[in-house]
N, C-alpha and C positions, 0 to 999 in steps of 0.2 A: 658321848654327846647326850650325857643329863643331867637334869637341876634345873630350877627353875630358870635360868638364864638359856636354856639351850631350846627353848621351844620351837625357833625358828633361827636356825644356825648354821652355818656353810664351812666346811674347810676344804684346802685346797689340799693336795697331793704333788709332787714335782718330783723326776727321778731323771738323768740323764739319757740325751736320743740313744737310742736302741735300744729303750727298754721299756718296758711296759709294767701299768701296778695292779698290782693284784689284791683284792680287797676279800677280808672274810667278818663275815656277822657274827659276834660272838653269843651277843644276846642283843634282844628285840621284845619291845611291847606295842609299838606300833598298830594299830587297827585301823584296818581300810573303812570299819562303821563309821567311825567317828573322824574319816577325816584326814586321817595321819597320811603320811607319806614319805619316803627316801628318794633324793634325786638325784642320778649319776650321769656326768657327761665329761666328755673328751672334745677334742679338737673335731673327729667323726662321728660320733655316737652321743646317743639321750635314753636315759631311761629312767622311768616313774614306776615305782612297786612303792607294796607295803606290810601284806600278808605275809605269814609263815616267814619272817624273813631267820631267824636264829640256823647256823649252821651253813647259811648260804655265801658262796661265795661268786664274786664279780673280779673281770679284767679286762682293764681300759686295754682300747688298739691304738695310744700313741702312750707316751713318756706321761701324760700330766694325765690328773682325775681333780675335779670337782666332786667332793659328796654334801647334799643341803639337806638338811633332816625338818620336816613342818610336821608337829602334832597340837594338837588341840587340847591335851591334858597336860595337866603343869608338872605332875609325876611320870617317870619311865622314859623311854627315847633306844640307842641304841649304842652298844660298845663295840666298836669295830679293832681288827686287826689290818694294818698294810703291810705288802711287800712288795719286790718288785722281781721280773725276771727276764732275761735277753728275748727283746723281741722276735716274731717266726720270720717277719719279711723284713724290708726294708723303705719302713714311711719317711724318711728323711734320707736327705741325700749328705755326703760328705763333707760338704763345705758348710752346712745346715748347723746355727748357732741357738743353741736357748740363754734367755735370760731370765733368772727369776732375782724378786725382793721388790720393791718398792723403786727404788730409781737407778739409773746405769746409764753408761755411755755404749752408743751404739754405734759403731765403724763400719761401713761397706767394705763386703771380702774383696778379695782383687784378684785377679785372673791367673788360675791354678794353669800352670804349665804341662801338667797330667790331663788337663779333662777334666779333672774331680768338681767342675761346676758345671759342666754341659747342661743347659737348660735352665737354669738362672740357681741363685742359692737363697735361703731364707733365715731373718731372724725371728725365732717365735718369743714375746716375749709373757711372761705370766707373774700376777701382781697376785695380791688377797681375793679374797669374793668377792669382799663387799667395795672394792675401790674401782674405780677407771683409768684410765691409761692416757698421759699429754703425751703426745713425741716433738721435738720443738728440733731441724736439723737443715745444716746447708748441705746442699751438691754441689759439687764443683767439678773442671773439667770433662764435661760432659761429650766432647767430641763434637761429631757431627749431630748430634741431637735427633737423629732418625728416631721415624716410631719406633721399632725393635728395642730403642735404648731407654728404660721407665723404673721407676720403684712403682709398686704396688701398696698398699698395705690392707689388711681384711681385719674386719671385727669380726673376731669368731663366735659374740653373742648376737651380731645383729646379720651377720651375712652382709652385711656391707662391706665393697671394695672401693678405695680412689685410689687414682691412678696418677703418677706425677711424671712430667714428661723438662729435661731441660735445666740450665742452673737456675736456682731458685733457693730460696729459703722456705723451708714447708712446715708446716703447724698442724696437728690433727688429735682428734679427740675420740676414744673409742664411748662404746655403749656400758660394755662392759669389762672382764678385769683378762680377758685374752687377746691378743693380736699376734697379727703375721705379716712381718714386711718381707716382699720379694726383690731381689734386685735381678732384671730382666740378662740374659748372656749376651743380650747387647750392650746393653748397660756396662757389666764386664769386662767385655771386649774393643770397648770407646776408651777402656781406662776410668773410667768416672768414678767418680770418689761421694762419699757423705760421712759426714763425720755431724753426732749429733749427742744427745740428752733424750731419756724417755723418765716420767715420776709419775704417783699417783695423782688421782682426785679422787673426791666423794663421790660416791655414785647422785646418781639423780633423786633421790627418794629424800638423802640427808639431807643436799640441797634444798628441795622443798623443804623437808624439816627445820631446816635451821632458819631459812627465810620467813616461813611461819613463825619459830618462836621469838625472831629479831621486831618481826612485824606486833608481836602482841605484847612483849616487853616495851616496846614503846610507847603503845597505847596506855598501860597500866603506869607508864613511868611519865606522862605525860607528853 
């Protein structure tokens, strides 16, 4: 993460559930004087350093890692190594899907004859940094439509949760480039289905930017 394009620059990490990634500093010039900084977060975990970093190593508690590197000099930054290694416990449960890349189609599991979903299942889905996340999907046969029976989904940049209850067609838009849809074991257990599409968007920032530069090309182009 250096050259003058990496001053402020995010990549993401993705490895399959059960596994966790392991990040090592190979070298670093980073200084907390002036400013710089390294950002690491998970699905559970945030962390800001920036001193001493050469030699140090970090590991996410779930399958994905964000690392955003912010310096203030247009020279140095930092060279990192990943890996990944079988998680200690178990953060996901069996029926528990990841989706990574940019767009995909997303099918509700359906009720495991083992058990393997007791307590509802989840899709986590993870895009770029820099993009946000459309889910655009119908429910259908939803049963009797009791509260028990719901998708959920969370933005895991904003801690925002809605809640969907019933057939519907649902639209939602995250903050930022992580989400997590739940489907409830009543849901499950109703039989209820959702069959849907998840793609990116621009984050909010580009937006404004691009609305700004549409706004001022106009003006200069009359």
């Amino acid at each position: 993460m250096r050259g003058p394009g990496q001053t402020d620059c995010a990549v993401a990490i993705g490895r399959p559930l059960g596994e966790v990634v392991t990040l090592q500093v190979l070298e670093s010039s980073l200084s907390c004087r002036t400013g710089d900084m390294l950002l690491l977060w998970d699905r559970f975990t945030w962390r800001k350093t920036c001193g001493k970093l050469s030699g140090s190593t970090f590991s996410s508690k779930t399958n994905t890692l964000v690392v955003r590197q912010r310096r203030t000099r247009p020279e140095g930054g930092v060279v990192l190594r990943y890996g990944s290694r079988p998680a200690s416990g178990t953060p996901h449960r069996d029926c528990d899907v990841q989706r990574f890349g940019p767009s995909g189609e997303i099918v509700s599991p359906s009720k495991s004859p083992h058990g393997s979903n007791l307590g509802g299942c989840r899709i986590f889905i993870n895009v770029a940094p820099q993009a946000r996340i459309a889910i655009h999907a119908l429910t259908t046969d939803v049963g009797s439509g009791t509260g028990a029976s719901y998708i959920s989904i969370r933005d895991t940049h904003s801690l925002k949760t809605m809640t969907f209850h019933g057939q519907q067609a649902l639209y939602w838009e995250s903050e930022g480039s992580q989400a997590e849809m739940e489907f409830s074991q009543g849901f499950l257990e109703a039989r209820a289905s959702l069959r849907g599409w998840y793609w990116t968007l621009q984050s909010r920032v580009q937006e404004t930017q691009w609305i700004a530069s549409s706004r001022s090309w106009k003006r200069e182009g009359g």
